[in-house]
C-alpha positions in Angstrom: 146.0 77.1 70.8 149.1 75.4 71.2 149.0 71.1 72.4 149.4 71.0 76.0 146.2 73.8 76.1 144.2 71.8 74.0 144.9 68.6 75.7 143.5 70.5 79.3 140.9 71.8 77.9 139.9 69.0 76.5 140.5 66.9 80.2 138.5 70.3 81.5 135.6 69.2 79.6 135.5 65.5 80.5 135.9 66.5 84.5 133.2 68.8 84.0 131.1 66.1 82.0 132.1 63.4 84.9 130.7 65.9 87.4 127.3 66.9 85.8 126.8 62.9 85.4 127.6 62.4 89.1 125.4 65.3 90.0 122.6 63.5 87.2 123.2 60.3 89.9 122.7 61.5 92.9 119.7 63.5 92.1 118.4 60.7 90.5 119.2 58.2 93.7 117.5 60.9 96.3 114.2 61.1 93.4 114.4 56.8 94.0 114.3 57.4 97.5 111.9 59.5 97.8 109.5 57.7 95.9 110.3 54.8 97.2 109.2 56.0 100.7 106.0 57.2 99.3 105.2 53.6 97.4 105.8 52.1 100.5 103.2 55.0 102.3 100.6 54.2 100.1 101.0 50.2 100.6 100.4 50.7 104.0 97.7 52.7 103.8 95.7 50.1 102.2 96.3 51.4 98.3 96.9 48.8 96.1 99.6 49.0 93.6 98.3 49.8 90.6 96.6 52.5 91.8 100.0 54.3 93.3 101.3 53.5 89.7 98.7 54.9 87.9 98.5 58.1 90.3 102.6 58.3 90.2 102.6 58.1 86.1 99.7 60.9 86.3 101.7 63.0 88.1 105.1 62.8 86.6 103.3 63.0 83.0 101.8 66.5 84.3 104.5 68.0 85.8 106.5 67.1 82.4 103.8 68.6 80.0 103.8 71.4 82.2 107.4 72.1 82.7 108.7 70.8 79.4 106.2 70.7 76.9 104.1 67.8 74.6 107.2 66.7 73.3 109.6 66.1 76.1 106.9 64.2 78.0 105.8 62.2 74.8 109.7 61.1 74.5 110.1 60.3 77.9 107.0 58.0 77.4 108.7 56.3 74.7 112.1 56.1 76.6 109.7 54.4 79.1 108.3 52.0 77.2 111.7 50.9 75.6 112.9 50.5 78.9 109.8 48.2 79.6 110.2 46.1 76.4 113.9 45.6 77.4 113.1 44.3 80.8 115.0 47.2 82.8 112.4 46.7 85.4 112.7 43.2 86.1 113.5 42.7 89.5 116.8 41.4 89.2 118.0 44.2 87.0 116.9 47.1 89.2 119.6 49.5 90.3 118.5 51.4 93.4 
């Protein structure tokens, strides 16, 4: 494979990379919206937080054991919890 094809397969690649991350983003904006509309559902309704988190976590741990398997939801758990111990969910360092 001569230079120049290397050099657009190799920018081919990184579009295609740059793509799937922007695709990554905006499903993961529309999943924040979402939930957020249902936090705020349940606060009106009286529900206190805790109990939407505990119900949310539930629910996104089960749909991951059953899509993924054990593993996948035992790692995001411990993606979570690094996360946590970082302080990525401190107000100020939210990204919605």
């Amino acid at each position: 494979m001569d230079r120049s094809l290397k050099g657009w397969t190799s920018l081919m690649e990184h579009g295609v990379n740059d793509i799937d991350a922007l695709v990554r983003e905006e499903k993961r904006l529309t999943a924040v919206e979402s939930h957020s509309e249902a936090w705020a559902e349940g606060l009106s309704a009286g529900i206190e937080p805790e109990i939407i988190a505990e119900a949310a976590l539930e629910t996104a741990f089960g749909e991951m054991l059953r899509a993924n398997g054990e593993t996948s939801a035992l790692a995001l758990l411990d993606r979570m919890r690094e996360k946590v111990i970082a302080g990525a969910f401190e107000p100020e360092r939210l990204r919605h």
